[in-house]
C-alpha positions in Angstrom: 14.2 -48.9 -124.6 14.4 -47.2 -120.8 16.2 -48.9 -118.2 13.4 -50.5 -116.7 12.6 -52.6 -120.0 16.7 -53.4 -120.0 16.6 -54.5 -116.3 13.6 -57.0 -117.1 15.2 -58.0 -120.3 18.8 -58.7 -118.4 16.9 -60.5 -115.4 14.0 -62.2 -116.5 10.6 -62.2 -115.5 10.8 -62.2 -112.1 12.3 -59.0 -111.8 10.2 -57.4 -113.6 7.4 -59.1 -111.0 9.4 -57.8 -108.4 9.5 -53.9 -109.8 5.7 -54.0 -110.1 4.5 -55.9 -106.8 6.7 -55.0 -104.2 9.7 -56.9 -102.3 7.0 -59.4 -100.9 6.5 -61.4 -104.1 10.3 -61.3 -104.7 11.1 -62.7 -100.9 8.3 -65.3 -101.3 10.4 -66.2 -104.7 13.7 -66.3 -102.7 12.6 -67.9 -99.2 9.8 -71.0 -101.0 6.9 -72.3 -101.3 6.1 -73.0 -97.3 6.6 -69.0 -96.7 4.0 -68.2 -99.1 1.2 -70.8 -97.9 1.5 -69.0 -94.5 4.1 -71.7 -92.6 6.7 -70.1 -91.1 10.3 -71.9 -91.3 12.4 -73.4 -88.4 13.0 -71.3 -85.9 9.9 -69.2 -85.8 7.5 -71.9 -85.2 5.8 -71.6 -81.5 7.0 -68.2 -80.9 3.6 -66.9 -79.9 3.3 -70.5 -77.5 6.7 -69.2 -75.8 5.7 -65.8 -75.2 2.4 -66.9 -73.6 3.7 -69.1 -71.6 6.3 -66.5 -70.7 3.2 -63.4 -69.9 0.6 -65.5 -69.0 1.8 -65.7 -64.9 2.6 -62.4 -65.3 -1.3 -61.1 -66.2 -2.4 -63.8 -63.7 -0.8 -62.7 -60.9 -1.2 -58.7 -62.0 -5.1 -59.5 -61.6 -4.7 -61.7 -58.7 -3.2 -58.6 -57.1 -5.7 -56.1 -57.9 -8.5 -58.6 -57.1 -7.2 -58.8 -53.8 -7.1 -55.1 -53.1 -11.1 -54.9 -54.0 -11.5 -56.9 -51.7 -9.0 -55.4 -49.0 -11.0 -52.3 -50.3 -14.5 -53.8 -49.9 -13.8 -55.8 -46.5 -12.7 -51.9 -44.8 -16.4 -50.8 -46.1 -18.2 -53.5 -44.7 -15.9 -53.3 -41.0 -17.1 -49.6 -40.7 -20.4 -50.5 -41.7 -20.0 -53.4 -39.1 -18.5 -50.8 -36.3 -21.3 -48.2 -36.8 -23.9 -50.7 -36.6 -22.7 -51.9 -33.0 -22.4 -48.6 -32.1 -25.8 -47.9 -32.6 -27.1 -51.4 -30.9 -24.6 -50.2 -28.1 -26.0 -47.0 -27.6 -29.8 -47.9 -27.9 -29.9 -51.4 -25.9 -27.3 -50.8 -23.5 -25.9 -53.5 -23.4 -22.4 -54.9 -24.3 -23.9 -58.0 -25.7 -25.7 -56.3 -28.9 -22.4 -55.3 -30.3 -21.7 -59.0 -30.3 -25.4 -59.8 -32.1 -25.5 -56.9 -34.4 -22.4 -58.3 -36.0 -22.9 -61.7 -35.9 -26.0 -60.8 -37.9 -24.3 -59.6 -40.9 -22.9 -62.8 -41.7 -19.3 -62.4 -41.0 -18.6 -65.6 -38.9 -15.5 -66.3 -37.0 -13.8 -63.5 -39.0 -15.2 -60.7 -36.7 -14.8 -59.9 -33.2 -15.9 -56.8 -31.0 -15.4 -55.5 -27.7 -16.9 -52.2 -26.0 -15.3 -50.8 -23.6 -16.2 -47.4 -21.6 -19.2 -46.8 -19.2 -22.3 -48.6 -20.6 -24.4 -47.4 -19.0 -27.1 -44.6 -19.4 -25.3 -41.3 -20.0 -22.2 -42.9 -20.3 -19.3 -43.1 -22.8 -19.0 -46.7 -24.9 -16.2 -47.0 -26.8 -17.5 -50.4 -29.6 -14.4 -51.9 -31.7 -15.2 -54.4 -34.4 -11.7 -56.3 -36.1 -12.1 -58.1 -39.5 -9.8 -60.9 -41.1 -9.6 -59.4 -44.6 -10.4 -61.9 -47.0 -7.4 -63.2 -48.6 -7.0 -64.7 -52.3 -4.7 -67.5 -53.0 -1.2 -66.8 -53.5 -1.3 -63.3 -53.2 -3.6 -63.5 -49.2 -0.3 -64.9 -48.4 1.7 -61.9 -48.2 -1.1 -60.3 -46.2 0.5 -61.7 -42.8 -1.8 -61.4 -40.1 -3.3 -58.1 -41.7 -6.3 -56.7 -39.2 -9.2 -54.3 -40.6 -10.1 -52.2 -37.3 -12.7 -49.9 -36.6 -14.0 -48.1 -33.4 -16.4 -45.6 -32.6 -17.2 -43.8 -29.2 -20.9 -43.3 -28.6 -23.1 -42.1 -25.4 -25.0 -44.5 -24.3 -29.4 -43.5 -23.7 -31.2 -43.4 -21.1 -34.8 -45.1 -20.3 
């Protein structure tokens, strides 16, 4: 007799169960019935509500944060966009007053404002600004403080 068939003769059974299957199926011997129908005892129960609750602001406010640069991101594009448009009206029309329209026009509301400045006039120097309120997401807008996207561009004004 080897000392495997000694060891199973000494301790019963369940040793022997617990030579050929592993430590598992001698810990679910030791620890009960509720470990091995998939409960977990005492102190382990919620563990996985805790550390959700505990990440979950975390991942929130990690995407509340890079939401809010796209759109920092996207608003710059669009004042550009805005300030070359004027520019253009500016420097075709001739007049201060279609950096204003030209704007207005691409749907920006009371968030955008231009001036021109320079000689508008034919042959002259027109200097068009366009200023954007960046859009601002909640919580996160807040730390934006009065955060201006500004854009200018210098164009000569054409003649008849």
């Amino acid at each position: 007799m080897g000392p495997s068939a000694e060891l199973g003769r000494v301790m019963g059974p369940s040793a022997e169960l617990g030579r050929v299957m592993g430590p598992s199926a001698e810990l679910g011997r030791v620890m009960g019935p509720a470990c091995r129908s998939g409960r977990r005892r005492g102190g382990l129960r919620g563990q996985a509500s805790v550390e959700t609750a505990l990440v979950l602001p975390i991942v929130v406010l990690v995407v509340l944060v890079v939401l809010q640069a796209v759109l920092l991101a996207r608003d710059q594009v669009l004042v550009v966009h805005a300030a070359r448009t004027a520019a253009r009206a500016v420097a075709v029309e001739g007049q201060p007053a279609a950096a204003s329209r030209v704007v207005a026009a691409q749907g920006f509301g009371s968030r955008a404002r231009t001036s021109v400045a320079g000689q508008v006039r034919p042959g002259g120097l027109a200097q068009v600004a366009v200023e954007l309120d960046p859009v601002r997401v909640p919580i996160i807008g807040r730390s934006l403080g009065g955060l201006r996207l500004r854009e200018r561009f210098a164009v000569i004004v054409e003649g008849p």
